[in-house]
C-alpha atoms as a printed R data frame, in Angstrom:
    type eleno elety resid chain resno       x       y      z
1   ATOM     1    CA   UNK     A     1   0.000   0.000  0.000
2   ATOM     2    CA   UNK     A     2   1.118   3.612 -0.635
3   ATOM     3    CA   UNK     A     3   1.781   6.104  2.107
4   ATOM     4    CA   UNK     A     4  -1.238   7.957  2.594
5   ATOM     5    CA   UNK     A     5  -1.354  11.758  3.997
6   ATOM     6    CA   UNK     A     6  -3.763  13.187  6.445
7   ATOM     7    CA   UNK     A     7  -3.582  16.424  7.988
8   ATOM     8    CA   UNK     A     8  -4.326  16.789 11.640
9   ATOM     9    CA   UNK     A     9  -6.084  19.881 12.515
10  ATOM    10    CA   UNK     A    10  -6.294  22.116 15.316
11  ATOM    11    CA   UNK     A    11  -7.306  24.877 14.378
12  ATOM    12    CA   UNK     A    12  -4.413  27.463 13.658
13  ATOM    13    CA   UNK     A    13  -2.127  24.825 13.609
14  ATOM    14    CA   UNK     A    14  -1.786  21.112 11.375
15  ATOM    15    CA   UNK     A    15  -0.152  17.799 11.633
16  ATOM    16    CA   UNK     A    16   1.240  16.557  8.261
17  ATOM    17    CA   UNK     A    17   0.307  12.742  9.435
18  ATOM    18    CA   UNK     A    18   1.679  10.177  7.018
19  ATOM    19    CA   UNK     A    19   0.761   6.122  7.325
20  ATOM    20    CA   UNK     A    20   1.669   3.092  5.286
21  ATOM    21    CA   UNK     A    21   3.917   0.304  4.714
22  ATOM    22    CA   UNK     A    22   7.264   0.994  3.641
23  ATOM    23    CA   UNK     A    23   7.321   4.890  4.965
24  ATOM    24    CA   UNK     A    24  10.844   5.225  6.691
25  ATOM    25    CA   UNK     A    25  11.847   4.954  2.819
26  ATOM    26    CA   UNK     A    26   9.830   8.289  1.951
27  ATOM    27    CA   UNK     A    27  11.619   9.668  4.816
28  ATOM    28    CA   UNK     A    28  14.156  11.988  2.502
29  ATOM    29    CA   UNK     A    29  11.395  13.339  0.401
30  ATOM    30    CA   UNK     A    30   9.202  14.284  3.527
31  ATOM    31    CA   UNK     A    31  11.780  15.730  6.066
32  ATOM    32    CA   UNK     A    32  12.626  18.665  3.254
33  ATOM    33    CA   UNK     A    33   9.291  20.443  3.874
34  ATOM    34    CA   UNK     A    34   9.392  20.359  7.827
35  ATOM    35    CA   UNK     A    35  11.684  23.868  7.832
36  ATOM    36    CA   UNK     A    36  12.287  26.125  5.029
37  ATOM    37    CA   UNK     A    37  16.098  26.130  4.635
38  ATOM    38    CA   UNK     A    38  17.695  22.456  6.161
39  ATOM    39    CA   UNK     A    39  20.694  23.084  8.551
40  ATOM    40    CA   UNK     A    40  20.836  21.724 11.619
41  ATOM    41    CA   UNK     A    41  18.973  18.314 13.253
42  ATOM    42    CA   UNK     A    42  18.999  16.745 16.211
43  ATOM    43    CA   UNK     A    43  17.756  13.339 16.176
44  ATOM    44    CA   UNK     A    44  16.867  11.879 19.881
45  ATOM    45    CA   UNK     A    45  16.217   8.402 19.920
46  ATOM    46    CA   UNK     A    46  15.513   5.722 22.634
47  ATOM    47    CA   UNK     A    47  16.183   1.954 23.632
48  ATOM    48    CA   UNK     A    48  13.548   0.733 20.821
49  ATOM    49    CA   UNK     A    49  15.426   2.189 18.050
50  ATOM    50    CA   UNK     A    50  17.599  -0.036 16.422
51  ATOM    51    CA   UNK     A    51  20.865   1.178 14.304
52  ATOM    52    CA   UNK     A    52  19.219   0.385 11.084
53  ATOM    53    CA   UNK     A    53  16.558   3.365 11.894
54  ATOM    54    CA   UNK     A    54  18.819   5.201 13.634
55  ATOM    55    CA   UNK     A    55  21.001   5.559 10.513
56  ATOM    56    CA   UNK     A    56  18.478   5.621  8.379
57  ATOM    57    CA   UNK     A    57  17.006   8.732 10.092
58  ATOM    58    CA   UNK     A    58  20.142   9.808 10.138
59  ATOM    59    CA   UNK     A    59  20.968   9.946  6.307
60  ATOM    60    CA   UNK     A    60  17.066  10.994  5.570
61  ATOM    61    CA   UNK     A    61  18.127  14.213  7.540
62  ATOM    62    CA   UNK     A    62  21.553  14.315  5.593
63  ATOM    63    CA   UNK     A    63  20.616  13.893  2.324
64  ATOM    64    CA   UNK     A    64  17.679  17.066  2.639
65  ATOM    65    CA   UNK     A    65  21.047  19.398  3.473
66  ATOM    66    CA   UNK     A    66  20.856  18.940  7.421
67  ATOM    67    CA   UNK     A    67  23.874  18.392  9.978
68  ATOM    68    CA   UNK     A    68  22.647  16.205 12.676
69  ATOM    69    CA   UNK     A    69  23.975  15.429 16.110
70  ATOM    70    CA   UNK     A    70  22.058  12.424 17.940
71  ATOM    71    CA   UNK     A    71  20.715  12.213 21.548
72  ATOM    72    CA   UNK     A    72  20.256   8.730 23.265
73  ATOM    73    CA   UNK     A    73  17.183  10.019 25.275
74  ATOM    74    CA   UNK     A    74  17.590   6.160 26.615
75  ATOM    75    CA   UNK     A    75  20.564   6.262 28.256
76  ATOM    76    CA   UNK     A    76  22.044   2.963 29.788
77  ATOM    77    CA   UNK     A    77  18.525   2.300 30.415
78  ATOM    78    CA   UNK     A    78  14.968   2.572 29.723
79  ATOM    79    CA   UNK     A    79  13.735   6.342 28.466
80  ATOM    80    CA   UNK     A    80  11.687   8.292 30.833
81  ATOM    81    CA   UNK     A    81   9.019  10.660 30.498
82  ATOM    82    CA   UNK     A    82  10.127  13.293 33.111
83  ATOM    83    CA   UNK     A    83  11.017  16.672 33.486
84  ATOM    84    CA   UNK     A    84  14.356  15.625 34.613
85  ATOM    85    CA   UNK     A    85  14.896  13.941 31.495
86  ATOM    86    CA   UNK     A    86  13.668  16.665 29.728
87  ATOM    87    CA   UNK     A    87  16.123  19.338 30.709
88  ATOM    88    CA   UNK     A    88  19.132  16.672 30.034
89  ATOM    89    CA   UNK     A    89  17.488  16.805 26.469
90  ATOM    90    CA   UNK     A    90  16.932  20.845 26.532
91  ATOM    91    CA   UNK     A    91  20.881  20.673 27.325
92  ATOM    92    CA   UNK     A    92  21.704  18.693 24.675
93  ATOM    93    CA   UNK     A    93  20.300  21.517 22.305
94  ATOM    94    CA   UNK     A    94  21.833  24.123 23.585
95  ATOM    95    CA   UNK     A    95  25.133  22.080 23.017
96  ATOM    96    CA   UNK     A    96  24.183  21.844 19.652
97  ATOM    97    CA   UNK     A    97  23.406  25.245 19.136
98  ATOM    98    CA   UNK     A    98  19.628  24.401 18.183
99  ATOM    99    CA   UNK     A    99  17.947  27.301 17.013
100 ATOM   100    CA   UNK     A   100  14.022  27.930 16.646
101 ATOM   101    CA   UNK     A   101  14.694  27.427 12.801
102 ATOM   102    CA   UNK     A   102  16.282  23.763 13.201
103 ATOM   103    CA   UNK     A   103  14.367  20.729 13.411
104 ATOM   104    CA   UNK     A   104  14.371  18.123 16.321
105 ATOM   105    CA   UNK     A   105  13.329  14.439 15.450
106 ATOM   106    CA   UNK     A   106  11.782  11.955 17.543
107 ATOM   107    CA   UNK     A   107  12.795   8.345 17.066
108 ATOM   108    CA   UNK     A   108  11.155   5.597 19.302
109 ATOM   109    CA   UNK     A   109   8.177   4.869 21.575
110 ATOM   110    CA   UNK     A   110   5.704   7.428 23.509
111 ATOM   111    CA   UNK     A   111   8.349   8.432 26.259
112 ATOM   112    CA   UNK     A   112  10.694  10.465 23.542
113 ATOM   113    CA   UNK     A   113   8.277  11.863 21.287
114 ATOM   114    CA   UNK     A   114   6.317  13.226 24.729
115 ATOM   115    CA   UNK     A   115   9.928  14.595 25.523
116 ATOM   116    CA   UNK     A   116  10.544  15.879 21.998
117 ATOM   117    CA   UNK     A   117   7.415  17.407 21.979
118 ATOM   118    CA   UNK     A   118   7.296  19.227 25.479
119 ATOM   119    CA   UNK     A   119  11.003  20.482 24.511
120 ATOM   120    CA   UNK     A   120  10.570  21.451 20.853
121 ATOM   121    CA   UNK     A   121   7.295  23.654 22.783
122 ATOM   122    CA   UNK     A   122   9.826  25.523 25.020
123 ATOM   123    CA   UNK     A   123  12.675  25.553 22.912
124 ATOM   124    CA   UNK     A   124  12.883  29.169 21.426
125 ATOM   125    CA   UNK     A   125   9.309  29.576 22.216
126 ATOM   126    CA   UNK     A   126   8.667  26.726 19.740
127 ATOM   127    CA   UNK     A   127  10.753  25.013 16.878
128 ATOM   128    CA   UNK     A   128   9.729  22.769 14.160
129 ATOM   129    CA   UNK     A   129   9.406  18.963 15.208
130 ATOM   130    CA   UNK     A   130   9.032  15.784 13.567
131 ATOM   131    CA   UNK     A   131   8.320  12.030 15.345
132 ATOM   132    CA   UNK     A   132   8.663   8.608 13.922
133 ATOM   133    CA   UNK     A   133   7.135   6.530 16.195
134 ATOM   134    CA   UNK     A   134   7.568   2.872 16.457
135 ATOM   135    CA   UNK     A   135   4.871   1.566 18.655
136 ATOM   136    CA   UNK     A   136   1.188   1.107 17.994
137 ATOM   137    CA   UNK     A   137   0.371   3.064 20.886
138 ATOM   138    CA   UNK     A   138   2.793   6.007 19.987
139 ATOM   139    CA   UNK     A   139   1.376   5.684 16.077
140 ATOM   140    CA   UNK     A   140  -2.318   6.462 17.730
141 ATOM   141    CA   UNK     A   141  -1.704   8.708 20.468
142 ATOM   142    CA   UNK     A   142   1.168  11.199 19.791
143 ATOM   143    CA   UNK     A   143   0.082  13.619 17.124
144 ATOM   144    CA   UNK     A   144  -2.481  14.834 19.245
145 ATOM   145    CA   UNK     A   145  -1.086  14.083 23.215
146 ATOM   146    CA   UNK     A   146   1.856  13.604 25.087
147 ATOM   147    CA   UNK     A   147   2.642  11.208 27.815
148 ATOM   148    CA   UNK     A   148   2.259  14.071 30.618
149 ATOM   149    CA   UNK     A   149   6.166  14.110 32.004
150 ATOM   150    CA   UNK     A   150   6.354  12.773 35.962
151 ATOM   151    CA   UNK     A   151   7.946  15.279 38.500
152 ATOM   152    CA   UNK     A   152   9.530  13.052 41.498
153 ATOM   153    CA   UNK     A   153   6.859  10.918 43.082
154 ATOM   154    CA   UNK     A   154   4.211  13.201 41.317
155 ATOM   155    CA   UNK     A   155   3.813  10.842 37.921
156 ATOM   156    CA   UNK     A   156   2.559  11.866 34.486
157 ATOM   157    CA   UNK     A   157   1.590  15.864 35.624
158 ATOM   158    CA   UNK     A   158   3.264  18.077 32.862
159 ATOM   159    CA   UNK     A   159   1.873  18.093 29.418
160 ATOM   160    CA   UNK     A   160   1.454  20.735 26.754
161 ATOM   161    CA   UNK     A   161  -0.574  20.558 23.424
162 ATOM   162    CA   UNK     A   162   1.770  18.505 20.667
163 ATOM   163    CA   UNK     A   163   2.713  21.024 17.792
164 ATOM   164    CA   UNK     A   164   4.507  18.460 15.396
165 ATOM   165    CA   UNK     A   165   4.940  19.131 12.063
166 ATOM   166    CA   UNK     A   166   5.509  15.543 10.721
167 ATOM   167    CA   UNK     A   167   4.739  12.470 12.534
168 ATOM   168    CA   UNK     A   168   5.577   9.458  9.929
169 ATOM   169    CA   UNK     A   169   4.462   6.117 10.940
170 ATOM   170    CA   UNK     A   170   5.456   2.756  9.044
171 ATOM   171    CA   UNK     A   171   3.268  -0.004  9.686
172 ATOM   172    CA   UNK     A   172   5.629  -2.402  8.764
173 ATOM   173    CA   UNK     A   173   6.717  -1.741 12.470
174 ATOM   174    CA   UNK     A   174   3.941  -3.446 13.816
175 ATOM   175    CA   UNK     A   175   2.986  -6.312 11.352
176 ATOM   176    CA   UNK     A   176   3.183  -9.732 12.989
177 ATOM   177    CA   UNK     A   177   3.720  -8.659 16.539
178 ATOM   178    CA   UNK     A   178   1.337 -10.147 19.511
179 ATOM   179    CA   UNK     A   179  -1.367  -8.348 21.703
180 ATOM   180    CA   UNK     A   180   1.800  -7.952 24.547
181 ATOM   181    CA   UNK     A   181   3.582  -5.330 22.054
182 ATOM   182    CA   UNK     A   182   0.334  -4.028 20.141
183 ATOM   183    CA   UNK     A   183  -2.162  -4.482 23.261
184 ATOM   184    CA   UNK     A   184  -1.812  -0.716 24.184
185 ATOM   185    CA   UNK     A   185  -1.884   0.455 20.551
186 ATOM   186    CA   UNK     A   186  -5.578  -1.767 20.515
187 ATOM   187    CA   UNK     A   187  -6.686  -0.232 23.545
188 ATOM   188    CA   UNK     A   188  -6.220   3.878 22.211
189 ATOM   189    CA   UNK     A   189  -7.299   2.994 18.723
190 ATOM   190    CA   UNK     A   190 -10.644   1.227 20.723
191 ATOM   191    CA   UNK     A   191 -11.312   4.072 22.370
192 ATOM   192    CA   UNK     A   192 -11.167   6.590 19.893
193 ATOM   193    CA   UNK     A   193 -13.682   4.726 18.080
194 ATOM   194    CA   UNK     A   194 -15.957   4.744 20.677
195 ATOM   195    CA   UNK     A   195 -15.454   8.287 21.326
196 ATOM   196    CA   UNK     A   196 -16.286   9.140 17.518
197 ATOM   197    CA   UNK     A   197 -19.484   8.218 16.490
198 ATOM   198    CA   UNK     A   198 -21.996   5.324 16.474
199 ATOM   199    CA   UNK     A   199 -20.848   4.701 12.322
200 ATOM   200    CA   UNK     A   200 -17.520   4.552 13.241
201 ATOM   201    CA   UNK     A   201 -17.691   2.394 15.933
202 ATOM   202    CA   UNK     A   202 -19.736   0.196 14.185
203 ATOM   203    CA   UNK     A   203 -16.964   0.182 11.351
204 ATOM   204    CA   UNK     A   204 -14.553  -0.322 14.085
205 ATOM   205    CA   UNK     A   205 -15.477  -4.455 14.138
206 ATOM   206    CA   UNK     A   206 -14.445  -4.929 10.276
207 ATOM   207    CA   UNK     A   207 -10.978  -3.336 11.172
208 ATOM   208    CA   UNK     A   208 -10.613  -4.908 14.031
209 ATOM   209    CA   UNK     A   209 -11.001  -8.103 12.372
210 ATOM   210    CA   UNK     A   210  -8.113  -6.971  9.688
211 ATOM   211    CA   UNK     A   211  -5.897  -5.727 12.220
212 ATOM   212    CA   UNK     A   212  -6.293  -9.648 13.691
213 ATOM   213    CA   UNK     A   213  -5.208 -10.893 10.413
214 ATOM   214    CA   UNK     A   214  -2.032  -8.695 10.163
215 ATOM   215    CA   UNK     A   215  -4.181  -6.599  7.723
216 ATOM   216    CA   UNK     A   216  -1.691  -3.049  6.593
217 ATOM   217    CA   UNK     A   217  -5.182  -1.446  4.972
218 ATOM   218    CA   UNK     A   218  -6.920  -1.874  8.649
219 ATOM   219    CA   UNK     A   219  -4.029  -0.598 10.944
220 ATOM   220    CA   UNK     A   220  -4.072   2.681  8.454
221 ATOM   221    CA   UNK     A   221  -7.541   2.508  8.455
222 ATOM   222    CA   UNK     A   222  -7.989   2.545 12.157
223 ATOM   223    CA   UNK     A   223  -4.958   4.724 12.952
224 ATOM   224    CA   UNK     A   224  -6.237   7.836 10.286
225 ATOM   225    CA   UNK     A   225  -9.829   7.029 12.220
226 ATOM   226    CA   UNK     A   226  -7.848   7.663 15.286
227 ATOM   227    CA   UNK     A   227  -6.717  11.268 14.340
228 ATOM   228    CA   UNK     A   228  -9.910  12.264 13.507
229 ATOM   229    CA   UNK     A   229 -11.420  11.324 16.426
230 ATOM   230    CA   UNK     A   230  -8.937  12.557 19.061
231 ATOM   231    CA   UNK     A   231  -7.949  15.816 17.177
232 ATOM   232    CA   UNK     A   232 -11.604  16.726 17.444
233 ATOM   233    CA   UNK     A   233 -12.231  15.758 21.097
234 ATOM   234    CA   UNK     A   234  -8.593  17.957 21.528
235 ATOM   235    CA   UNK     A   235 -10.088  21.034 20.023
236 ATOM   236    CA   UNK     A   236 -13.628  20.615 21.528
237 ATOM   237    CA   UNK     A   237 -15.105  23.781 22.665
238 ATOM   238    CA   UNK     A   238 -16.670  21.629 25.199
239 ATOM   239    CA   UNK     A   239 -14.324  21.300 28.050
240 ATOM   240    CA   UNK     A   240 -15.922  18.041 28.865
241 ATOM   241    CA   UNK     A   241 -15.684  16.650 25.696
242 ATOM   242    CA   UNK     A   242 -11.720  17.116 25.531
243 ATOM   243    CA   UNK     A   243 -11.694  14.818 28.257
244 ATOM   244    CA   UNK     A   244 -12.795  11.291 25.918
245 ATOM   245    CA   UNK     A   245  -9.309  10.770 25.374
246 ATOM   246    CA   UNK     A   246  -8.893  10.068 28.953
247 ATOM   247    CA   UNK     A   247 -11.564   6.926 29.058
248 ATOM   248    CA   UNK     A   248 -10.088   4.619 30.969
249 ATOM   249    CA   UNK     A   249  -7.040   5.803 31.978
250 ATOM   250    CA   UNK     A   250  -8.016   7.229 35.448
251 ATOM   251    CA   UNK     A   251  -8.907   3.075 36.020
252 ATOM   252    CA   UNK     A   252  -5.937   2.149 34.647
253 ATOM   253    CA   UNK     A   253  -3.729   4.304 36.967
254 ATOM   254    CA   UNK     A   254  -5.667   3.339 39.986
255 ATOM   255    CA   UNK     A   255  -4.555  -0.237 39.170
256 ATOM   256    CA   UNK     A   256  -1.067  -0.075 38.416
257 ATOM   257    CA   UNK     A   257  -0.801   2.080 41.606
258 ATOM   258    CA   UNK     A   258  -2.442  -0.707 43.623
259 ATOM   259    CA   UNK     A   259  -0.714  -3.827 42.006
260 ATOM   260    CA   UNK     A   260   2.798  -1.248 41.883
261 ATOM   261    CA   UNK     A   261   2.958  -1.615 38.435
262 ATOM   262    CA   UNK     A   262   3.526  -5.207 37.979
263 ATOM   263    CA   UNK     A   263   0.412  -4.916 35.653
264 ATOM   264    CA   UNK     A   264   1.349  -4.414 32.059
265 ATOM   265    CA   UNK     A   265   0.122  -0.971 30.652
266 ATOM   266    CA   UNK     A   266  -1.916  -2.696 27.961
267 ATOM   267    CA   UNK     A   267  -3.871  -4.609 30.179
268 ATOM   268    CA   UNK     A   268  -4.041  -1.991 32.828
269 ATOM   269    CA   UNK     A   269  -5.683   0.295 29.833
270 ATOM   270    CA   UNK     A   270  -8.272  -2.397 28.721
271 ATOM   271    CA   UNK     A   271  -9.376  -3.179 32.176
272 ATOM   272    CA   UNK     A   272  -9.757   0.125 32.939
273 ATOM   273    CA   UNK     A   273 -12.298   0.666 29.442
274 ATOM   274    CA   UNK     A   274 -13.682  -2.827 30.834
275 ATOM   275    CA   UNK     A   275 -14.446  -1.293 34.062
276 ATOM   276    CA   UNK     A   276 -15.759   2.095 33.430
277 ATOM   277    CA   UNK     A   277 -18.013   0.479 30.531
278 ATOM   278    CA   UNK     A   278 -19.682  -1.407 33.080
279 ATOM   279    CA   UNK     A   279 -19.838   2.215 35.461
280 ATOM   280    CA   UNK     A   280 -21.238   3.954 32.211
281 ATOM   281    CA   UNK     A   281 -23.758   1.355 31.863
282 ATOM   282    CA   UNK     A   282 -25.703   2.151 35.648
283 ATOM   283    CA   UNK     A   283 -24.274   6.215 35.643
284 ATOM   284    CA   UNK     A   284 -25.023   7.241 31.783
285 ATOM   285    CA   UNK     A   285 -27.315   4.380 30.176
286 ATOM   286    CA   UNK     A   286 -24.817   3.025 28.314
287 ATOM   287    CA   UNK     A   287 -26.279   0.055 26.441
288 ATOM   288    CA   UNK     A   288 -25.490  -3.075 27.989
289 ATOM   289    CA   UNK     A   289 -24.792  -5.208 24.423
290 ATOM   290    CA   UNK     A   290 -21.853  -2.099 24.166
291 ATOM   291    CA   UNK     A   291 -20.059  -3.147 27.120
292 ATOM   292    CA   UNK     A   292 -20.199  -6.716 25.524
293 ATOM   293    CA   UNK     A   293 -19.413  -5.836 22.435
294 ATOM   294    CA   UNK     A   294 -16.203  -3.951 23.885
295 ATOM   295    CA   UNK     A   295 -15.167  -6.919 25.611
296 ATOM   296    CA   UNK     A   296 -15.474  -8.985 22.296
297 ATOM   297    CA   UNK     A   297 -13.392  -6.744 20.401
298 ATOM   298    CA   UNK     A   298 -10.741  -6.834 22.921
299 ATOM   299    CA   UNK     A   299 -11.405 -10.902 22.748
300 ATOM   300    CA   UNK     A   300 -11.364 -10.956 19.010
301 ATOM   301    CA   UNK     A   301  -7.703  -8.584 19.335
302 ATOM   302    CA   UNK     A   302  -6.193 -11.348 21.673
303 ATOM   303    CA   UNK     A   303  -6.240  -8.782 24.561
304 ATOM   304    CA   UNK     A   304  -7.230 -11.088 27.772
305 ATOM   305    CA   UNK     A   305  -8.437 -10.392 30.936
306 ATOM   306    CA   UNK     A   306  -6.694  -9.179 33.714
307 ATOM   307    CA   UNK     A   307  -6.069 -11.445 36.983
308 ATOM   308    CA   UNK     A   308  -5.590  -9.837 40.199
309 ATOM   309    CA   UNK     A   309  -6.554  -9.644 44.040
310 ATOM   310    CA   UNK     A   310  -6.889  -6.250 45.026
311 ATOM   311    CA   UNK     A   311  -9.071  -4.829 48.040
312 ATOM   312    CA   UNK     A   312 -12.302  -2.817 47.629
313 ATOM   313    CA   UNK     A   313 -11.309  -0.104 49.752
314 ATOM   314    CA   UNK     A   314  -7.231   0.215 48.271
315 ATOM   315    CA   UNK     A   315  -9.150   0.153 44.771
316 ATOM   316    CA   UNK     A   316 -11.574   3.247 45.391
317 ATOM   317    CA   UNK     A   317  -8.981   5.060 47.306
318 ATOM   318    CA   UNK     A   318  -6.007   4.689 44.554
319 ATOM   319    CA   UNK     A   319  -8.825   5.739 41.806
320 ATOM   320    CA   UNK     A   320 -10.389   8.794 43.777
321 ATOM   321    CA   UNK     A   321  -6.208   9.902 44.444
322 ATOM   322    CA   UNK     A   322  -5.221   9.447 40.882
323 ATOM   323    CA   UNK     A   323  -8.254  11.882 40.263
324 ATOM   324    CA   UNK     A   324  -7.625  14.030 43.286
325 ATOM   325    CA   UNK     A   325  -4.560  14.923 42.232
326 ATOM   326    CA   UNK     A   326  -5.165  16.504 38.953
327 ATOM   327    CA   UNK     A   327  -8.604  17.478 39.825
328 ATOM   328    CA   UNK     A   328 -10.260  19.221 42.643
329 ATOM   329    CA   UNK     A   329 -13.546  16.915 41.409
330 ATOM   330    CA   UNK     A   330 -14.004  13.288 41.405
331 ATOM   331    CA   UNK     A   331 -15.205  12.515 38.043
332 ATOM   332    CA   UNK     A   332 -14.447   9.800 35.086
333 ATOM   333    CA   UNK     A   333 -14.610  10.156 31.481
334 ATOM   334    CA   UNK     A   334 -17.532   7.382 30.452
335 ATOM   335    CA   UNK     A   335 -19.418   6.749 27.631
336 ATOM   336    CA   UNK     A   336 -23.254   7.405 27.342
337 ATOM   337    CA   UNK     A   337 -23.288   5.800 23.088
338 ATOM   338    CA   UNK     A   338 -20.162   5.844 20.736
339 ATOM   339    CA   UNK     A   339 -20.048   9.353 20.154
340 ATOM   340    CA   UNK     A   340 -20.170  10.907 23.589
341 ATOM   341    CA   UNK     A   341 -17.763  10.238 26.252
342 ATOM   342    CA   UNK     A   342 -17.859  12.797 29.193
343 ATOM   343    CA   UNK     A   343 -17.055  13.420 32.528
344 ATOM   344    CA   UNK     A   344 -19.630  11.911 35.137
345 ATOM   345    CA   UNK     A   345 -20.157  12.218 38.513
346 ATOM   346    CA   UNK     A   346 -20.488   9.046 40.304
347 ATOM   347    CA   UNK     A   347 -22.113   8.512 43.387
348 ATOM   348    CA   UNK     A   348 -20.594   6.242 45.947
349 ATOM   349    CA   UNK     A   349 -22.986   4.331 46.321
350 ATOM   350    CA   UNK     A   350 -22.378   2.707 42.867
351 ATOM   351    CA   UNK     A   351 -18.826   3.087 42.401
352 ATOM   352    CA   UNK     A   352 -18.533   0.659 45.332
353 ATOM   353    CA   UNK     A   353 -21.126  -1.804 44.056
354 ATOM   354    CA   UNK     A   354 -19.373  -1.926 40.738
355 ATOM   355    CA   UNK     A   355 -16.102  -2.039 42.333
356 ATOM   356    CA   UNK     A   356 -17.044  -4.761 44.489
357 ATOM   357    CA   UNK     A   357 -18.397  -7.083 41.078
358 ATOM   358    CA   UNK     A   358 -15.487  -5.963 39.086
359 ATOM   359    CA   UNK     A   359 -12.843  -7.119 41.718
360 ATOM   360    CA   UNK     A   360 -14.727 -10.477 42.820
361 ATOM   361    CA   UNK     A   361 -14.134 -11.540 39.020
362 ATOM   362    CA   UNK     A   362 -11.086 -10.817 38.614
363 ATOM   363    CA   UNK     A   363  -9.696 -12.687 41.616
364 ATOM   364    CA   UNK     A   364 -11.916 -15.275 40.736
365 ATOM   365    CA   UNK     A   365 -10.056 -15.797 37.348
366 ATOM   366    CA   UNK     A   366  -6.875 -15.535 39.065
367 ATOM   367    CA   UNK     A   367  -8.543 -18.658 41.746
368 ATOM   368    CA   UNK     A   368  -9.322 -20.716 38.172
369 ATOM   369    CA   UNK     A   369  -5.616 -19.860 37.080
C-alpha cells in the first residue's frame, strides 16, 4: 500500500500525518518540507530504536542538506518521560546550538516523542518537530497528546498541546507482533472509536477483524480514524468533551498504583475501558450489548483479561487519588453511546457496588488460574 497523507487539525495549527507500509523509505522526500532552509537536526532516539533506523534517520536528515547530532534520550537504560529527562534533552540543544529554525526528530516509543514534543514547545518559544514513532500506541496517540512528564513521586503531571509538524508512521513496524507489544496500541485505537461516532464504531469491528489478520489497509484505516477522532475531542469547545481521550485511563492508573505496576500498561488500559463500561452502563445508560461488544473486540484482538486480588477499599482510594490529584472533582470520562464520552459524577454508592463485582471476578479468574 502507498503512504497515505492526512492532515491533523487544530485549528491554527496542522499535523502533516503520514501512514503506510514501507514509509521510513519516503523519509528523505518528507523531512525537506518540515523547515524552510535544512541546517541543523537533532535526532533523539531511545532503547527501541535499532541502528538500522537510527542511521536511516540519520541519512534521511543528511541527504535534505541537514547536519545532525544524535541524543540517546535512553541512556544505559529505559527512556523516561520526566522533566528531569527533559532538561538533560533541553541541554543537549543548547550544546548543539539548536535554534528555533532547526528541526528536532523523535525516534522511538511514547516516552521520547512526549519529551521531543514538550522540549521542541519551550525551545525558542517553539521550533519545528518531527516524530517517527515505532509503537502502535505512539502511532495512535502522539500527534495529538503527550505522555504528561512525571515530576519526582508526582507521575505523568506536565503536558502541553503537541505542535509536530511531521509524525511518519510505518506499519511495517507493527505487522506480525502479539497483543503484549500491540495491546496498548488496541486499547487507544478502541477508544477513539468509541469516542467518535456510532458509524464509526460500528466500522470499528471490520478493522478490528483486519488488524487480527495482520491486515496493513486496517491498521491505516484505524490509525487515520484515530486522528480524527482525538484531534476533534482535543479542540472541543466543550471542556468536557476534551476529556474522551482520557476513558479509561483514570482506572488504569488506579490499578497499576495498587498492584505497583507489575500490571502491564496494555492490560491496565483495557481493564480500565472494561471497568468504566460497566460504570457507564448504571451512571449514563450506556447500552449493555456495548459493554459486551467492547469486551469482544478486545477478545477478538487477543487482549485477555486481567487477573488480580486487590481490596475494595485500596481500589476506590487509589482511583479517587489518581483523580484528586489533577482534579479538585471526582469525576471519570464514560461513555453514554459511541459518540459521547464525558465526565460523570459518580455517586458512591455505585462506584462501590461496581467495584465490588469488578474485583470479585477478577480474583476469581486468578482462583481458576
Amino acid at each position: 500500500m502507498s503512504v497515505r497523507r492526512q492532515l491533523v487539525n487544530f485549528g491554527s495549527t496542522s499535523t502533516d500525518y503520514r501512514v503506510g507500509t514501507g514509509a521510513f523509505d519516503e523519509l528523505p522526500r518528507l523531512f525537506k518540507n518540515v523547515v524552510g532552509e535544512p541546517k541543523r537536526a537533532l535526532l533523539a532516539y531511545d532503547e527501541l530504536a535499532s541502528d538500522e533506523q537510527r542511521s536511516l534517520a540519520r541519512r534521511a536528515l543528511i541527504d535534505c542538506g541537514f547536519t545532525v547530532e544524535e541524543y540517546n534520550a535512553a541512556g544505559k537504560g529505559a527512556c523516561e518521560a520526566s522533566l528531569d529527562a527533559s532538561s538533560s534533552l533541553m541541554r543537549m540543544l543548547a550544546s548543539s546550538s539548536i535554534t528555533a529554525d532547526d528541526v528536532m526528530v523523535a525516534l522511538g516509543g511514547a516516552n521520547v516523542c512526549s519529551l521531543v514534543s514538550y522540549c521542541g514547545q519551550m525551545w525558542c518559544g517553539g521550533m519545528s518537530c518531527a516524530a517517527i514513532p515505532l509503537t502502535l500506541d505512539a502511532m495512535c496517540t502522539v500527534p495529538t497528546a503527550m505522555r504528561p512528564l512525571s515530576v519526582d513521586d508526582a507521575p505523568e503531571m506536565v503536558s502541553v498541546r503537541p505542535g509536530w509538524s511531521l509524525v511518519v508512521c510505518d506499519i511495517d513496524l507493527v505487522l506480525g507482533k502479539d497483543a503484549r507489544e500491540l495491546g496498548l496500541g488496541y486499547a487507544y485505537l478502541l477508544g477513539a472509536a468509541f469516542a467518535s461516532s456510532r458509524r464509526v464504531w460500528e466500522q470499528c469491528g471490520e478493522k478490528v477483524a483486519g488488524m487480527a489478520d495482520d491486515d496493513p489497509v486496517a491498521f491505516a484505516d484505524a490509525l487515520c480514524a484515530a486522528q480524527t477522532s482525538r484531534a476533534g475531542a482535543v479542540r472541543s469547545a466543550n471542556p468536557s468533551a476534551r476529556n474522551s481521550i482520557y476513558y479509561g485511563i483514570s482506572t488504569a492508573r488506579a490499578l497499576r498504583a495498587c498492584l505497583k505496576e507489575k500490571l502491564p500498561s496494555h492490560l491496565a488500559l483495557a481493564e480500565g475501558m472494561r471497568f468504566e463500561a460497566r460504570l457507564a452502563h448504571d451512571v449514563c445508560g450506556l447500552d449493555v450489548d456495548l459493554v459486551f461488544e467492547q469486551d469482544d473486540r478486545f477478545d477478538d484482538l487477543g487482549v485477555e483479561e486481567a487477573t488480580f486480588d486487590v481490596d475494595v477499599d485500596t481500589f476506590i482510594d487509589a482511583l479517587k487519588r489518581t483523580c484528586y490529584v489533577r482534579s479538585n472533582r471526582f469525576m471519570l470520562a464514560l461513555p453514554k453511546f459511541p459518540g459521547a464520552i464525558r465526565l460523570c459524577h459518580i455517586e458512591e454508592d455505585v462506584l462501590r457496588r461496581h467495584a465490588e463485582a469488578y474485583l470479585a471476578s477478577r480474583a476469581e479468574l486468578l482462583e481458576e488460574l
